[in-house]
C-alpha positions in Angstrom: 33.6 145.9 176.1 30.5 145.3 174.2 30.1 148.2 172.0 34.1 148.0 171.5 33.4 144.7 169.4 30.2 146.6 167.4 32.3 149.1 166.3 34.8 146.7 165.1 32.1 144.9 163.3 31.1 147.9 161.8 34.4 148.5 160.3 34.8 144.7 159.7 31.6 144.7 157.7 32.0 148.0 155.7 35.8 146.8 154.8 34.5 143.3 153.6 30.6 144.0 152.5 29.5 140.9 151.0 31.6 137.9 153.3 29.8 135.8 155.7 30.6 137.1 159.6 31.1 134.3 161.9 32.1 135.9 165.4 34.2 133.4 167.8 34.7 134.3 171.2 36.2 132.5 174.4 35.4 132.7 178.0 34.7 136.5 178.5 34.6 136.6 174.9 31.8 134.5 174.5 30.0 136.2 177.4 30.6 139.7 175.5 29.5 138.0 172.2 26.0 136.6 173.3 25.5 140.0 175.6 25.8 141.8 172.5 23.4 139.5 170.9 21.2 140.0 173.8 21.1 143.3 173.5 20.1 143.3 169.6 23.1 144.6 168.5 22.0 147.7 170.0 25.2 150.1 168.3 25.0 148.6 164.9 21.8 147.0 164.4 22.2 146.5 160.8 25.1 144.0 161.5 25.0 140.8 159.6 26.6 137.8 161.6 26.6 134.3 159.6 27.3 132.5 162.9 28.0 133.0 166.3 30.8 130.2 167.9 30.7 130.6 172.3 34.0 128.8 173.8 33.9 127.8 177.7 31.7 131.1 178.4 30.2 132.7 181.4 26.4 133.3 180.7 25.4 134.1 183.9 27.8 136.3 186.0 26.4 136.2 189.6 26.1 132.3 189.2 29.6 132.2 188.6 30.9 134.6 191.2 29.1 132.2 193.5 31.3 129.5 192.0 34.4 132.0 192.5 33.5 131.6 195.9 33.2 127.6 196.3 37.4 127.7 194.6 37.7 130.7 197.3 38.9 132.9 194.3 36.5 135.5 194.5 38.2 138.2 195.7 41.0 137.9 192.9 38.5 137.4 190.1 37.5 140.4 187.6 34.1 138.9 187.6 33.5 140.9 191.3 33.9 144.1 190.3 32.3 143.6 186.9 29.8 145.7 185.9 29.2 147.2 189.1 29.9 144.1 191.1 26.2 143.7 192.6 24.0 140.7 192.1 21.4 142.7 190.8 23.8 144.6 188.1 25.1 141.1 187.0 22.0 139.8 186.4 21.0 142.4 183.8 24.2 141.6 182.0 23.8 138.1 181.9 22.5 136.1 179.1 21.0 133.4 180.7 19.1 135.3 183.1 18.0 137.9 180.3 16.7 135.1 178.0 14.9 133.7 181.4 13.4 136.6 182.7 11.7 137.9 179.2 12.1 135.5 176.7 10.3 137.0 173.6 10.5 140.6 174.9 14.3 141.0 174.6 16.4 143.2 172.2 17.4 139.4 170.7 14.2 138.3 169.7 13.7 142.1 168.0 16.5 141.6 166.6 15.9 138.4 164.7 12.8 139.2 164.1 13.8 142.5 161.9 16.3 140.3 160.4 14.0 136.9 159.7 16.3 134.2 161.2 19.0 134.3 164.3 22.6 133.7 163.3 23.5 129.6 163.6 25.1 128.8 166.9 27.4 126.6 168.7 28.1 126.6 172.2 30.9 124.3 173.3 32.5 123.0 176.5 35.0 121.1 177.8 33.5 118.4 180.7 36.8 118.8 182.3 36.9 122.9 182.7 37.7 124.0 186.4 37.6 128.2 185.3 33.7 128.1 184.4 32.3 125.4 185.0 30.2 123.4 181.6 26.5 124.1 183.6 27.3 127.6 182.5 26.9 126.5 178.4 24.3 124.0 179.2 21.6 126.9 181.1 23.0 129.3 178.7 21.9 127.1 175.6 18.6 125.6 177.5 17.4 128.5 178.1 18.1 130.0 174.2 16.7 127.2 172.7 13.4 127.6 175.1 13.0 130.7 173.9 13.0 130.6 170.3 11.8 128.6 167.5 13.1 125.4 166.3 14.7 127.2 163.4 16.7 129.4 165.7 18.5 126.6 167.8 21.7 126.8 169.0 23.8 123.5 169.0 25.8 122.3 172.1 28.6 120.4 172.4 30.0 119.2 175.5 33.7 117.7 174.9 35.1 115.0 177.4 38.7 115.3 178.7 38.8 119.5 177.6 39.8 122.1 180.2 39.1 125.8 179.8 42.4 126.8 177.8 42.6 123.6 175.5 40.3 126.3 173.1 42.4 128.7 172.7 45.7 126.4 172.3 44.0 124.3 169.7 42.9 127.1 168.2 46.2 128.4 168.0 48.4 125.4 167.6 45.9 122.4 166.7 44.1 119.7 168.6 40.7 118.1 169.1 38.7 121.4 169.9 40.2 123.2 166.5 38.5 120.0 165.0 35.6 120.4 166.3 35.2 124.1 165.9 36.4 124.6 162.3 34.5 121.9 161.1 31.2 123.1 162.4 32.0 126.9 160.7 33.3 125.4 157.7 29.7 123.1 157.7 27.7 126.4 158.6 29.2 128.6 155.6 28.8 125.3 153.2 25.5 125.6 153.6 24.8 129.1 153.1 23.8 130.6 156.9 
């Protein structure tokens, strides 16, 4: 849940004032991380994140219930009964469609604004994922970067031969994605985000 992750940054933050926050989420994860950022950090405003890392996510839900349906795993997937299991719920919890629908109106733009600059941020995906599909990152990360400025960016990467759990395992136990990833935070905290 959304706000469960605010209020562990809140206690993150007040535990460990002055470190950088980079936030790393995978799949859901990464959907639950740029909702929140969506939505401004609505809970804890004041929050202070460094950089933001999405894995494989799920940006826009009904578009991938859709895809659900094309594997003929829709009716086993959480995704359908996710908040509130209606196209038209989905699409206000969706990321891609909220940055497509009001671009410079949304709690995210506020948000940077109050704070000056948007935390740095990767999306990456693996060509070869079969859970969520890579046209999931790429909308997600066409559509942030339409919307704000050239200093708010987000960087994609799109890794040949990855599936959807080689993140999390490389992660855990090493491999090219753990590469990939470290290397970009360690790069973002050299330089000061």
């Amino acid at each position: 849940h959304v706000q469960d992750m605010e209020q562990a940054l809140i206690l993150l933050q007040k535990e460990f004032p002055r470190s950088k926050t980079v936030l790393v989420g995978h799949s859901s994860g990464a959907h639950m991380l740029s909702l929140a950022l969506m939505n401004g950090f609505q809970h804890n405003p004041q929050v202070n994140i460094s950089a933001l890392v999405c894995l494989a996510g799920l940006y826009d839900i009904s578009n991938h219930y859709k895809f659900e349906m094309t594997r003929g795993v829709e009716r086993f997937s959480p995704v359908a009964v996710a908040y509130g299991g209606s196209y038209q719920a989905w699409k206000s919890v969706s990321p891609t469609r909220i940055l497509q629908a009001r671009p410079h109106q949304n709690a995210a733009a506020k948000w940077i604004a109050a704070k000056g600059r948007a935390p740095t941020m990767l999306i990456c995906h693996g060509v070869e994922d079969k859970v969520v599909p890579c046209s999931s990152s790429t909308a997600f990360a066409t559509a942030w970067n339409e919307a704000f400025e050239d200093d708010h960016q987000c960087e994609l990467k799109l890794l040949d031969g990855i599936g959807h759990q080689d993140f999390a395992l490389d992660l855990m136990f090493g491999g090219p994605t753990r590469n990939v990833v470290m290397d970009w935070i360690l790069d973002q905290l050299d330089n000061d985000v």
